[in-house]
C-alpha positions as CSV (number, residue, x, y, z in Angstrom):
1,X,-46.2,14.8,-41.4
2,X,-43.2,13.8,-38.9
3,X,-40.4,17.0,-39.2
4,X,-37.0,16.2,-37.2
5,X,-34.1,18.4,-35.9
6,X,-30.8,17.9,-37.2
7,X,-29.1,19.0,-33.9
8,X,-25.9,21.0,-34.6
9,X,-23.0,19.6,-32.7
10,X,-20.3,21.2,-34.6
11,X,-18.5,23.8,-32.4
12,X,-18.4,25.9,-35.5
13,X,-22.2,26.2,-34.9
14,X,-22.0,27.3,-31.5
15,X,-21.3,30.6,-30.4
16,X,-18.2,31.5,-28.1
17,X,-20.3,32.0,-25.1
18,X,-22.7,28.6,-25.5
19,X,-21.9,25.5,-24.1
20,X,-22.4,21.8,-26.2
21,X,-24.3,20.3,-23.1
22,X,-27.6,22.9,-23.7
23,X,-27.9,20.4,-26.9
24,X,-29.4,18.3,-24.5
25,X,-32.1,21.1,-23.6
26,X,-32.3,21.7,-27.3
27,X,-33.8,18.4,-27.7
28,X,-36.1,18.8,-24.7
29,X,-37.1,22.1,-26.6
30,X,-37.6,20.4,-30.0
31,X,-39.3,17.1,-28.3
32,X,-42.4,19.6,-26.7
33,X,-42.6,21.8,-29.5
34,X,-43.8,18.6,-31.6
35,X,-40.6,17.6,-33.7
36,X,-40.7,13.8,-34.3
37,X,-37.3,13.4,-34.2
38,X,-33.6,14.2,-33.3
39,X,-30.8,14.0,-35.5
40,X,-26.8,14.0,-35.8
41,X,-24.1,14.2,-38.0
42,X,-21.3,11.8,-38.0
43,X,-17.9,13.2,-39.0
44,X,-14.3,13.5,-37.7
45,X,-13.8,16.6,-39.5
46,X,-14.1,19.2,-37.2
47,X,-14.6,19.7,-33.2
48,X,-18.1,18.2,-32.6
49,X,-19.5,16.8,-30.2
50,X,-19.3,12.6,-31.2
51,X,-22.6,11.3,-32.6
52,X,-23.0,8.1,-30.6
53,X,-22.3,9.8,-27.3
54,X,-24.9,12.7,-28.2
55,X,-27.3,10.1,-28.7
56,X,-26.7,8.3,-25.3
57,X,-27.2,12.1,-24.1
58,X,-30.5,11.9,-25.6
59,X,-32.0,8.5,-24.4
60,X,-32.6,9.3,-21.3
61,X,-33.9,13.1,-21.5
62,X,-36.7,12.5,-24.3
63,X,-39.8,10.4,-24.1
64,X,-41.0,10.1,-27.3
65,X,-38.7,11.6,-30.5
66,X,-37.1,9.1,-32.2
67,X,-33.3,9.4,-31.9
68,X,-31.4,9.3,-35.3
69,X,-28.0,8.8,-37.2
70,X,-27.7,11.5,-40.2
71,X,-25.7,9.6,-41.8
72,X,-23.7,7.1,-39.6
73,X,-20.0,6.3,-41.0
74,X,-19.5,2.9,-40.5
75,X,-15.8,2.9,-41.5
76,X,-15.1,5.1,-38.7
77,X,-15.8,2.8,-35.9
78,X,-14.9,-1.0,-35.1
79,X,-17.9,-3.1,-36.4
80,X,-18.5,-5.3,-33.5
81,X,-17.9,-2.5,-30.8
82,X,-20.4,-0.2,-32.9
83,X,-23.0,-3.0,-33.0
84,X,-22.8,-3.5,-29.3
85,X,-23.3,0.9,-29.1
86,X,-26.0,0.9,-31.1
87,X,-27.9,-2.4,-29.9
88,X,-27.4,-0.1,-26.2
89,X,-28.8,2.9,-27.5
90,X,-31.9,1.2,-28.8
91,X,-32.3,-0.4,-25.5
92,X,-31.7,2.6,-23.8
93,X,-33.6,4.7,-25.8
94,X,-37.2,2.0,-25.3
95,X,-36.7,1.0,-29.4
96,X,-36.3,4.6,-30.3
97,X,-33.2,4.2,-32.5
98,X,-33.4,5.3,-36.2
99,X,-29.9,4.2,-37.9
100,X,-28.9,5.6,-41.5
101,X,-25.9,4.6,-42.8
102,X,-23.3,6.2,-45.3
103,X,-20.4,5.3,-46.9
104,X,-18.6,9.0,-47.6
105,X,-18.7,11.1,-50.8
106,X,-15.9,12.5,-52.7
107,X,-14.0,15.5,-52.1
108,X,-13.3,16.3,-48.6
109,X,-16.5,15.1,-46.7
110,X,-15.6,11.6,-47.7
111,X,-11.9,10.2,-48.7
112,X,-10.2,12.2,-46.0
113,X,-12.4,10.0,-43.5
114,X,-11.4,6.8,-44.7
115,X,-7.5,8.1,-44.6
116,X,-8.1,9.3,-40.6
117,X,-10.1,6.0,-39.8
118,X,-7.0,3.8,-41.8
119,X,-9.5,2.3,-44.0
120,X,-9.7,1.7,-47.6
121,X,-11.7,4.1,-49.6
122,X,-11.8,1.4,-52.6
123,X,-14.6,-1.1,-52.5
124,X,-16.2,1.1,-49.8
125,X,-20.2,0.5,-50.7
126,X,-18.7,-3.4,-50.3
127,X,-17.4,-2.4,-46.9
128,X,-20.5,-1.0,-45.7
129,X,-23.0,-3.8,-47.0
130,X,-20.9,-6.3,-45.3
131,X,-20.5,-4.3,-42.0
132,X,-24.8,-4.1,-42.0
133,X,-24.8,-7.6,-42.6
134,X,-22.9,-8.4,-39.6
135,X,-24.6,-5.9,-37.6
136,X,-27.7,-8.0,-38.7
137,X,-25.8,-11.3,-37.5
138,X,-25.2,-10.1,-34.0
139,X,-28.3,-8.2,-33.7
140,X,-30.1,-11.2,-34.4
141,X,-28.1,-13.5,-32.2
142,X,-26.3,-15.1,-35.0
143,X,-22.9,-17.7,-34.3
144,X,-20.1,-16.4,-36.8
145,X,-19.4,-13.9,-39.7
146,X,-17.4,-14.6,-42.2
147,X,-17.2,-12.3,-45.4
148,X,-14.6,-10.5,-47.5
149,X,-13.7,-8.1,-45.3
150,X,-15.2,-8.4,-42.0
151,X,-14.8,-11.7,-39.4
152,X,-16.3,-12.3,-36.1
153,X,-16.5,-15.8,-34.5
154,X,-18.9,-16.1,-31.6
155,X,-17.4,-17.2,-28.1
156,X,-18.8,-19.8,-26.5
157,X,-17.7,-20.6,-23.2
């Protein structure tokens, strides 16, 4: 059975006197005690320490967990910058990069998001789809991406 950590880098889970780097230790902590992997939240509700960057924290000072998105919000981010983020952390991570995706719920986990990121929240399940796809496209070393809402034309000097 693998069991991960959910890491909590809200400051409202931290006590006055702790400091967000020890998350790092944490997942030290968790990585020799067994767990088979770290997680983090993505949100921009709330002080926290940013997902991505916690990760690139991790990479380097684990061996073995894998490294994990719970859930990642695509809409938050530029697609072809985030791509580029997440193709790094893999590498830096020696392929230990788990990625889950979300597209936000109702109520105030979800459309406030997509009002703070200037996005759409209609058609967002469309959004996401297409952003994966062109993650795929890059990833894979694809030319161009052309769909509804997202466009990326490779540069070739």
């Amino acid at each position: 059975m693998d069991i991960g950590v959910l890491l909590p880098t809200g400051a409202a889970q931290w006590g006055p006197d702790d400091d967000p780097r020890d998350l790092v230790a944490l997942g030290r902590r968790a990585e020799r005690a067994g767990f088979s992997s770290l997680f983090v939240n993505d949100t921009l509700i709330g002080p926290r320490v940013e997902a991505l960057t916690m990760l690139a924290a991790l990479a380097p000072a684990t061996d073995a967990v894998t490294l994990g998105t719970a859930a990642l919000l695509p809409h938050l981010r530029r697609p072809v910058q985030t791509a580029q983020a997440l193709a790094s952390l893999d590498l830096l991570s020696g392929g230990r990069l788990a990625v889950a995706v979300g597209a936000g719920f109702p109520g105030r986990f979800g459309q406030p998001l997509y009002a703070l990121s200037e996005v759409p929240w209609a058609r967002r399940f469309a959004r996401l789809d297409e952003t994966v796809a062109l993650w795929r496209t890059l990833w894979g070393g694809g030319g161009s991406f052309h769909g509804e809402f997202l466009r990326f034309t490779a540069y070739r000097p």
